[in-house]
Structures are given as structure tokens and as C-alpha cells.
N, C-alpha and C positions, 0 to 999 in steps of 0.2 A: 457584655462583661462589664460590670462595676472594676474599676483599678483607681484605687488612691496611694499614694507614697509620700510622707511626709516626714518631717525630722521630729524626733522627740528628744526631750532629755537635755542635760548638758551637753555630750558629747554629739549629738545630734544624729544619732541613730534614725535609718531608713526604716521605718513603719511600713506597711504595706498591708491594706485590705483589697481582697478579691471578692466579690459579691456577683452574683447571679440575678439580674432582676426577673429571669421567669420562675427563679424557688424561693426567693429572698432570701438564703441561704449566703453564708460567708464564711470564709476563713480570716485569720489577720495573723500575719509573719511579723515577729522581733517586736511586739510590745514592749517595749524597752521603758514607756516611761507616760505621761501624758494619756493615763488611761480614760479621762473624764473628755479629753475631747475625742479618743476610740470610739466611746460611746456615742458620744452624738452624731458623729459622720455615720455609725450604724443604726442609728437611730433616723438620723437624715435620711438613708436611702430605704429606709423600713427592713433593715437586714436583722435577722437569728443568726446570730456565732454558732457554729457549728466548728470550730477547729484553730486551736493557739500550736503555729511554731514557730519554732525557734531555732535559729542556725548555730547557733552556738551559745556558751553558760556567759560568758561576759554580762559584766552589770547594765552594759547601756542595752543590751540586746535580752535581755530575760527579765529582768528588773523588774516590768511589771505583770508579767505572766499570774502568777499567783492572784494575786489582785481585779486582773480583767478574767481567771477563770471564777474568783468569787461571785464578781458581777453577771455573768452570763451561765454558766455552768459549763463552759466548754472544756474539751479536756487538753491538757499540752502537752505535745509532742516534741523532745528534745534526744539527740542523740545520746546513751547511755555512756560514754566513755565521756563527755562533759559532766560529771558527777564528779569527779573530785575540785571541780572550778565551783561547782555549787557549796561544796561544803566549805569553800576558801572566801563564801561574799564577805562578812566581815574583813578579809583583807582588802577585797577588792575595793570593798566600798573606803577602806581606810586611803588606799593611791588617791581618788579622788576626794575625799577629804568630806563625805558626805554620810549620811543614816546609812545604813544596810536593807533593802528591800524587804520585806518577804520574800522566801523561796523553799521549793518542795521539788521531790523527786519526780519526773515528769510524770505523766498516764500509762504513758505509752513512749519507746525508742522509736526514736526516726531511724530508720536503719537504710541501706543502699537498696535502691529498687523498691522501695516501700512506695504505693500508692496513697497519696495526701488530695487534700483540698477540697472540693465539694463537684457535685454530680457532675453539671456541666462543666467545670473547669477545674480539670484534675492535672499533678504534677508528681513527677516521679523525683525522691528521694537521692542524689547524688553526693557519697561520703566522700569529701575533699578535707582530709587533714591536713593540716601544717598549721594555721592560724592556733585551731586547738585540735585536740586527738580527736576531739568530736561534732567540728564543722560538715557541715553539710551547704550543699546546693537545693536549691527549686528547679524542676525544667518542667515547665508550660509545653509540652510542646504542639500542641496546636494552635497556641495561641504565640510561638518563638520568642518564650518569654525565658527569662533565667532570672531569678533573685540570688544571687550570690553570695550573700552573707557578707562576711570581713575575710573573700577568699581572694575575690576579684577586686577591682577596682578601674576605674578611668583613670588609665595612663600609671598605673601601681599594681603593689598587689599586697595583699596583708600581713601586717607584721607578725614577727616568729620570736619574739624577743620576751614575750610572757610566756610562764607557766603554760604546759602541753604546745608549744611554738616549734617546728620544725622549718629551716628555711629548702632543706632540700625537695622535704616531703610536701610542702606547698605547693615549690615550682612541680612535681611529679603530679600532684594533684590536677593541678590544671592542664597541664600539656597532655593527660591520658583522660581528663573526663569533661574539660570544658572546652579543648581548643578544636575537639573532634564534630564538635554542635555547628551547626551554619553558621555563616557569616552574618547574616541576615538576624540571628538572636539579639534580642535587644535584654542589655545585661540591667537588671536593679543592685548595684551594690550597697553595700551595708550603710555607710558616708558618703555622701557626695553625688555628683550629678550621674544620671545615665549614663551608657554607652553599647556598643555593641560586640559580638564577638569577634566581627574584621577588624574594625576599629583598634580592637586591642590587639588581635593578630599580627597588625600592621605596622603599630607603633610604638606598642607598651613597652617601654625600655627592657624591662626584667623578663621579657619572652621572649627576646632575641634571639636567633642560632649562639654557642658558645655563651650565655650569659652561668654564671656559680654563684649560690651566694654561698 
């Protein structure tokens, strides 16, 4: 298994390509930005894009979707209830103070239990609202991988304070569809460094017994 994660963009969005070096085949999660150097790390390892998603419509995490399906042909996959954060980039891109990306209505809805990613290294589709109405999870699980979006977090968990933001429906999100996953899952979230499902089990302040926000 091919695995890169890196930051793109201003806000420094978690990138993630998955590649197979016995199909050359690839996915890439949350294109957010820094499409030109997508291309060469897929160029690098001799991979065909075969699949863009996206966990949620946020500008740092869709941003450059459109853009990297021009360059590849691949199609993108975003959950359908993140469709009115699409038709608000102009605002979004106005918060930070920047162009407005390109952006289009996905291909296809990520939907819950929907099978993603490529032959060898496939991931089932896990709907965790609160960030936005139409956040979504990755779960690897053969591989005990989770890409989390801006659900999870190291030692946090994502804010609810924009447009489609739920703070109750976040915490619900996680404690019935992430905290159920092994300990042993090693979480990619959306910002910031690794972690795993104990780890945050253990310690994340905001998943305490009695925590409300």
C-alpha cells in the first residue's frame, strides 16, 4: 500500500493519497489545494487516479477537487447534504480572504456504508455529521486506517460553529460510529498530526464520560 498525507493550502489541510503498487491505481482524499504537487507524487509512484473524496464541502478540503478531476478524469465523490456549503464558496472563500476555487456538484454522493477507494484497498463510507450535515469518515479496515475528515481530531474534535455545525450531533457522531472501531485504528485527521482511536479514547478531553457542549 502506497500512503502519503500531507498539508495543503493555507489552512493546511490533510491530503491523503492511497495507491496500490500492484494496480497502479489510486485514490486521493480532500484535494483541498496544491494540486500540481497531487500530480507529481502520482506521477512519482506511476499511479492513474481512479477516485477524488472528499469529506466534507469546506474550501480547504474540496477546493481543488474540480481542478484535479480536470487533470485526471477522475470522478468526485462528496456527500449530498454538503451541497448547500458548495453553493456558499463565494462566501467561504470571502472568511479567508482569498479567490473562490472552482466547484461542481460531486459525481456521485458518498453515502454511509458506501464502498470507496480502489480494488486492493477499499473503505467503507461512515456519515459523522456535526462539523457539516454532510461529513463523512474513511474506515480502512484492513488496513485500521480511519481518515477522519474535520470530525476527529488529536486531542479535539471539529468545530460546529459554521454553517451545517452541530456540537451535539458531532459528539453523537463519534461515540456511535468512531469510538466503536479498535483501539489499535490509527486516525488521519483533516489538520494536524496522527493519532489513534485509544489514544483519543483515553484522553480527548471532549469524550470524556459527562462532557456537553
Amino acid at each position: 500500500m502506497i500512503l502519503e498525507t500531507f498539508p495543503v493550502g493555507a489552512l493546511q489541510c490533510n491530503c491523503t493519497i492511497v495507491g496500490d503498487e500492484a494496480t497502479s491505481e489510486a485514490m486521493v482524499i480532500d484535494p483541498g489545494d496544491n494540486i500540481p504537487q497531487i500530480l507529481a507524487l502520482l506521477a512519482r509512484y506511476g499511479l492513474t487516479l481512479k477516485q477524488i473524496v472528499v469529506t466534507h464541502a469546506h474550501i480547504d478540503h474540496v477546493g481543488g477537487a474540480v481542478q484535479l478531476k480536470k487533470a485526471t478524469g477522475a470522478p468526485v465523490l462528496l456527500n449530498e447534504n454538503d451541497l448547500p456549503l458548495l453553493k456558499m464558496m463565494d462566501m467561504q472563500a470571502g472568511w479567508l480572504g482569498v479567490a473562490p476555487p472552482e466547484v461542481a456538484p460531486p459525481d456521485m454522493s458518498a453515502e454511509e456504508g458506501m464502498v470507496v477507494g480502489i480494488a486492493n484497498h477499499s473503505a467503507h463510507v461512515l456519515h459523522t455529521p456535526g462539523h457539516t450535515q454532510g461529513s463523512i469518515c474513511l474506515h480502512f479496515a484492513k488496513e485500521k486506517l480511519l481518515v477522519a475528515g474535520d470530525t476527529l481530531f488529536a486531542g479535539s474534535i471539529g468545530r460546529t460553529d459554521l454553517p451545517g455545525g452541530n456540537s451535539r450531533q458531532i459528539l453523537r457522531s463519534i461515540h456511535d460510529r468512531l469510538l466503536p472501531l479498535a483501539d489499535e485504528t490509527r486516525v488521519i485527521p483533516g489538520h494536524g498530526p496522527q493519532t489513534t482511536i485509544g489514544e483519543e479514547r483515553e484522553s480527548n478531553p471532549f469524550l470524556q464520560p459527562g462532557v456537553r457542549l
